[in-house]
N, C-alpha and C positions, 0 to 999 in steps of 0.2 A: 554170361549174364543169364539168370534167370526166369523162368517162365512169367512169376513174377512182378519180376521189376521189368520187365520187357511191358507187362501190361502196363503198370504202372505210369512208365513213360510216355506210352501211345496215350491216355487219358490224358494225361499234361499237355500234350499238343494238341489235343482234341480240343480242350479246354479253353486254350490259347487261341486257337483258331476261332472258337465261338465267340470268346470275349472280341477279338479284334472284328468279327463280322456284326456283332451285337455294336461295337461302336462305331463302326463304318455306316449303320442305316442308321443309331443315333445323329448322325453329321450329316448324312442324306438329308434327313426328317427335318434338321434346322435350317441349312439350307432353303427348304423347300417350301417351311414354313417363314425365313425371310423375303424370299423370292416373290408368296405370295401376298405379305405386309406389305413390299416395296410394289409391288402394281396396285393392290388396293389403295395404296396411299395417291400413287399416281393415277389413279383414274378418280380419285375424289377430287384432288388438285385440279385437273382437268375441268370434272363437271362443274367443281365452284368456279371458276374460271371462267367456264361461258356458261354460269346460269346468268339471268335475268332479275337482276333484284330490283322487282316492282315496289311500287307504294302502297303504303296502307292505310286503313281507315282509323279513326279511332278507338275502336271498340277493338281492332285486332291488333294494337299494339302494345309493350307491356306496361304495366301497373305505373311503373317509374317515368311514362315519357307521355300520360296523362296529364297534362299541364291545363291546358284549355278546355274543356267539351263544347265549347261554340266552332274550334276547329275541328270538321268532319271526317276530311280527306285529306289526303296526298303527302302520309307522315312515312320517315324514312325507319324502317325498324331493325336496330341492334345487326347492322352490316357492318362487312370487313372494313378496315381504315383506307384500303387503295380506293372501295369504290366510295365512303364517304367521301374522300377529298376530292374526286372526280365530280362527286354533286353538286358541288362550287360552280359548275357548272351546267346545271342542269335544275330543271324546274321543281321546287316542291317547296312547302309551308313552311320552311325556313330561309330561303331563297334570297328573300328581298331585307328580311333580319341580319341575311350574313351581310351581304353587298351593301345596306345603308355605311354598317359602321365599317366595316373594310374600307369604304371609301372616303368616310369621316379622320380614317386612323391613315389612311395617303394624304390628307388634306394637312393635318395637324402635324404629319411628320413631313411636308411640306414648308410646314410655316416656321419650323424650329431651323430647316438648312436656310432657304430664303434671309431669316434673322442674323443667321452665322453670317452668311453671306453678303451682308446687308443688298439686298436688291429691295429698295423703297417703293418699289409701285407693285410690288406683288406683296410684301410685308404687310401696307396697305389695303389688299387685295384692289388693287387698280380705283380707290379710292372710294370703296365705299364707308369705310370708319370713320376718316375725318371731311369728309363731304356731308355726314348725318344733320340733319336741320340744326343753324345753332341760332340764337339770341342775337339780341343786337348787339352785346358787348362782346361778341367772340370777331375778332377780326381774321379773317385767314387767307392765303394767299391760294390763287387757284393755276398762277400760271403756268406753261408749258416748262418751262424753266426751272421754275423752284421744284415742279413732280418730277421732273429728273434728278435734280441735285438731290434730292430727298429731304428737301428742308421746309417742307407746305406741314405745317402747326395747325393745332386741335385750335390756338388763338396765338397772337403777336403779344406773346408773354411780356418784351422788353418797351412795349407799348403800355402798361398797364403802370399807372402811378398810386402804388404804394407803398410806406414806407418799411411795413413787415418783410418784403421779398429783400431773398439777396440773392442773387444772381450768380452763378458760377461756373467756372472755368469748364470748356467744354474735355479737357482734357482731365475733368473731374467728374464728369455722366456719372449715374446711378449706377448703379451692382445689376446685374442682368441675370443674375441667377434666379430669384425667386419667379420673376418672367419666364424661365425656361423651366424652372420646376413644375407651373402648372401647364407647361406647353405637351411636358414627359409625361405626366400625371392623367394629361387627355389622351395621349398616345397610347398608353397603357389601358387604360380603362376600354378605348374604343377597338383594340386589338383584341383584350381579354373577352371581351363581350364579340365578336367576331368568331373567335375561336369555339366557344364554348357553342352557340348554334350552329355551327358546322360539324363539331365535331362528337356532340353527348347524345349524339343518336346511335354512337356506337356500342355502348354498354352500361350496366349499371354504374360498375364503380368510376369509370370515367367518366360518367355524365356529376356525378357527385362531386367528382374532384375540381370538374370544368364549371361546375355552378359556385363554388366555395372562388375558384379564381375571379369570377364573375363580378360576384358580390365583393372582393378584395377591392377590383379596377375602380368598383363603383364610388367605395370609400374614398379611394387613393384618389381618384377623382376629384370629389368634392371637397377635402383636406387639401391639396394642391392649388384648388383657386382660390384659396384664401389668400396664400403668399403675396399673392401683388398687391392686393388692395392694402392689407394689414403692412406687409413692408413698409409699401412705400408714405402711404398717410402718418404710419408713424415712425418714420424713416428718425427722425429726431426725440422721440419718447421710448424707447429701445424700452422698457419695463412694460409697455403695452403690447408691443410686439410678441414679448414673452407671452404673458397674461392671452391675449386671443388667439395662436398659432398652438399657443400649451394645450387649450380649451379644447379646441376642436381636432388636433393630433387625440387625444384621450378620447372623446367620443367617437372617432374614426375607429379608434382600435376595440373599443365595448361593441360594436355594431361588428364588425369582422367574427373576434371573437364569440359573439353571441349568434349569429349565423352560421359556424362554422357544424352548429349543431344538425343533424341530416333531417331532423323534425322538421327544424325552420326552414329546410333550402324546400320543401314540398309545396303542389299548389296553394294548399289550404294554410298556407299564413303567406300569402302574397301582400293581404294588406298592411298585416304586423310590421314585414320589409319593407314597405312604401313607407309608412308612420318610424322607422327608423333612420332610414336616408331625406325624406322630408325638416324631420327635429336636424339633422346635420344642418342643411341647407339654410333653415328660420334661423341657428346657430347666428346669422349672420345680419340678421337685425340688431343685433346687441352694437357689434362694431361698427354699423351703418348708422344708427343713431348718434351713439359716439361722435363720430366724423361730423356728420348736420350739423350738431352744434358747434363742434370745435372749430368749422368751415363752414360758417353760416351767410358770411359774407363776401367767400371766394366765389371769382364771379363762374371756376368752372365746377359747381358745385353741381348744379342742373343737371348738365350733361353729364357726370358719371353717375348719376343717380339716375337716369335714362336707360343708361347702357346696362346697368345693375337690374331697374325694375326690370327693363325685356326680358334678360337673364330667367331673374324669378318666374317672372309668366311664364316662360320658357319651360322651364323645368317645370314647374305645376299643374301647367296643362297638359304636358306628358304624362305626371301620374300621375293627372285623374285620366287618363285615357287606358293606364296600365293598369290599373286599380277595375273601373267598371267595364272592361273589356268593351266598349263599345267602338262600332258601330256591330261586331259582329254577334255577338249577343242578342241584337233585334232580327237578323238574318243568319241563324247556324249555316254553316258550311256556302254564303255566297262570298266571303273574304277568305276562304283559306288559302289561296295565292298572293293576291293583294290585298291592300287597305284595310288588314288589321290591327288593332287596335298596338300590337308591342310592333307594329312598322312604324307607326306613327309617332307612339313612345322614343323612337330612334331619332327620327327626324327631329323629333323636340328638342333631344338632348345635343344634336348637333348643332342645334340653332342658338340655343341656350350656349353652348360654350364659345360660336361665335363671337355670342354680343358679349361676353366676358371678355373675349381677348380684346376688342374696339376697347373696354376702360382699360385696360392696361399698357394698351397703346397711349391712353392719353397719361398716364399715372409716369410713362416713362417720359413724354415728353415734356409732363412738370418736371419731373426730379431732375431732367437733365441740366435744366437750367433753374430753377428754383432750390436755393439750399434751405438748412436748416433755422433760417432766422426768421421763418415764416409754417406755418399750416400748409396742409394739401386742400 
């Protein structure tokens, strides 16, 4: 072999040598540089881990979770989802917003097993629905007896002499769906609204998505308590039925729809959304009139027109509470734990859907025995 190629070949493994030590500290170098990705990672994990995520004031939260400026203090700003949902338990200005309806949405999914179950003195809630003051022509039975059996009536329907009722087979009771439909309807609504204050302090786009569901509950809501009333009053004009369940199905869904807009979920049309779910609710002066006349001289006319107006107050004095923010409005930052204005909005709405279920408690106890050769 030649001087040469003798050289030649020592270059080639020279070469060789290079390239394989050039890619040996290449693989070092990534190595080294994973090595130190994977403890920076683990030492950020760590520190978020046991930081401390304090509350914040208004002014240093963002842009998007500016809802109120009457509330000062103690707002939860865009934290990780383990420690929001740990909030649930723990103090701050959403607190009492989540726990009203949370506990509204255990009561209501309550009264839906309860119903299944038929257990009659909790159905009842231990009788305050049909205990409510009645007339002289309401006869009702109060004893130990009958509130066991479950057979204590809103009145002694088969005591009343008219020739319009006809009376029917108990093994022919009313349809209980549209009863459970706004039982669902409440369930949903007071979870959805639950959800969305616990959890849209987490980020922008989840606070948006959790307001859009918000506002859904709220429709689905107010669409849902129609069913009993509209059912069962026109349990026998089945084209009315259509005509006011169609009406307010269709306005349910323009108000959803038209919300769904991120303009409209902002503080500054809070009233626009009040004047939207309010027009649902009036919705229902149309079939309430209706009814008065057509059941002018049923004697249990009163009473679910009782149980209806509370309703209405019910709801109306919640939004006027939610609408002018008050009491905290007159006092910034002394309600931002308690007794502000969308606590109390809560309260309303739970109270309000109380006194709705009381008429539909009575709406079933007609139907059940009351058929179609008479009015509700």
């Amino acid at each position: 072999m030649t001087s040469g190629k003798r050289r030649a070949l020592w270059k080639g493994r020279d070469r060789c040598l290079d390239d394989e030590t050039t890619t040996h500290r290449r693989r070092r170098h990534h190595c080294r540089h994973q090595q130190d990705n994977n403890a920076d990672t683990k030492a950020k994990k760590t520190k978020s881990e046991g930081k401390n995520y304090s509350l914040m004031t208004f002014d240093e939260v963002p842009e998007y979770m500016k809802d109120n400026e009457f509330i000062r203090k103690y707002y939860r700003g865009e934290w990780p989802l383990k420690q929001v949902l740990f909030s649930l338990f723990q103090w701050h200005n959403e607190t009492l917003n989540i726990w009203t309806h949370l506990l509204g949405f255990a009561l209501f999914l309550g009264l839906i097993v309860v119903n299944l179950v038929h257990v009659p003195q909790v159905v009842d809630l231990f009788g305050i629905f049909r205990s409510f003051p009645k007339g002289a022509e309401m006869n009702v039975s109060h004893d130990s007896k009958s509130l066991l059996m479950g057979t204590t009536k809103l009145l002694n329907l088969k005591s009343i002499n008219h020739p319009g009722y006809n009376y029917v087979p108990m093994e022919m009771a009313a349809a209980r769906w549209p009863f459970y439909i706004f039982l669902s309807g409440s369930v949903f609504c007071l979870l959805s609204s639950s959800l969305c204050h616990l959890f849209s302090c987490h980020s922008y786009n989840l606070s948006m998505q959790l307001l859009r569901m918000d506002y859904v509950g709220i429709s689905v809501m107010i669409i849902t308590s129609f069913f009993p009333p509209i059912y069962y009053i026109f349990q026998c004009e089945p084209h009315w039925q259509i005509i006011y369940l169609s009406g307010i199905t269709l306005m349910g869904t323009f108000t959803v729809v038209t919300l769904y807009s991120p303009t409209l979920s902002s503080g500054k049309y809070r009233g626009f959304r009040a004047i939207l779910f309010t027009s649902m609710g009036l919705f229902g002066l149309i079939p309430a009139v209706h009814t008065s006349i057509m059941n002018w001289d049923n004697p249990k006319r009163n009473m679910i027109l009782a149980y209806e107006l509370f309703m209405a107050l019910f709801y109306l004095a919640g939004t006027g509470f939610y609408v002018t923010r008050i009491p905290e409005r007159f006092k910034p930052g002394w309600f931002d734990i308690a007794g502000h204005s969308h606590q109390i909005f809560h309260v309303f709405v739970i109270m309000g859907a109380l006194a709705h279920y009381g008429a539909a408690l009575i709406f079933l106890d007609y139907r059940d025995i009351v058929g179609c050769d008479s009015s509700l």
